[in-house]
C-alpha positions in Angstrom: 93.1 129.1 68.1 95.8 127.7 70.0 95.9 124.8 72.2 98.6 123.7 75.2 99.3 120.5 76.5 100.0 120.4 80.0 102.3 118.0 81.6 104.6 116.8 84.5 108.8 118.2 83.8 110.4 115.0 84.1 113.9 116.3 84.4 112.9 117.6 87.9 113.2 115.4 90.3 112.0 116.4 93.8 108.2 117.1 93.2 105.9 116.0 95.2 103.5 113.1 94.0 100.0 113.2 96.1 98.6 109.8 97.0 95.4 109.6 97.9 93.5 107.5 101.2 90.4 107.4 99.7 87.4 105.4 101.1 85.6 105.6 97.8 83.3 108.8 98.9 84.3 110.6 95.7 83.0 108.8 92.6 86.7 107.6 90.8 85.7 110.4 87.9 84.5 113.0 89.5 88.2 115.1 88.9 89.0 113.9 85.5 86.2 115.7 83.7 87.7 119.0 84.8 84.6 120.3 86.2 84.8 122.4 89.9 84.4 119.5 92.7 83.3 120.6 96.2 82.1 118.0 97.9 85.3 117.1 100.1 84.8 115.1 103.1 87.3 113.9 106.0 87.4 110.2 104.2 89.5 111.6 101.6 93.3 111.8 102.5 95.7 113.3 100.5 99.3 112.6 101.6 103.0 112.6 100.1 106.6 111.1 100.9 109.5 113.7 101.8 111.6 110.8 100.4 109.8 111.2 96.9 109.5 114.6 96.7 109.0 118.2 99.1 108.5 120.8 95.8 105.2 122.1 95.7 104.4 122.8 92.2 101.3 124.5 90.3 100.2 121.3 89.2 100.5 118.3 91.4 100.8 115.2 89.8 98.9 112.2 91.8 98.0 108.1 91.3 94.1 109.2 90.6 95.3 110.8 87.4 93.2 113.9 88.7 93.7 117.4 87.7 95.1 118.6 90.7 96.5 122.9 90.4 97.4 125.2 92.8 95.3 128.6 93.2 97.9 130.5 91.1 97.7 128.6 88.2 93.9 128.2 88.1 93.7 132.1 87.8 96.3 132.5 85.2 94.4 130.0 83.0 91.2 131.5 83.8 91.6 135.2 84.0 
């Protein structure tokens, strides 16, 4: 079996970093158990600096430390 670490490419520099507005209506970790979480409510606001980054990427690093991926990714890594 093989296994894959994934992480941020630190040589790029114009990724967007997601900070997060939230009122505490998600419990802190909820996203870090990598488990499917639909419970999204209008108290949680995820937002971004054009000054610190406008690249989308497949996996969007953030200051909760949540696994945050784009729809493209989650299907290649679960077929």
């Amino acid at each position: 079996m093989k296994y894959y670490k994934l992480s941020m490419d630190m040589n790029r520099g114009n990724d967007i970093i997601c900070h997060f507005d939230d009122k505490f209506t998600i419990p802190q970790n909820a996203l870090i158990m990598g488990k499917y979480f639909n419970q999204w409510d209008d108290k949680t606001v995820i937002r971004f600096s054009i000054e610190e980054g406008s690249v989308w990427t497949d996996y969007l690093a953030n200051d909760k430390g949540w696994f945050l991926v784009s729809e493209k990714l989650k299907k290649s890594l679960n077929p």
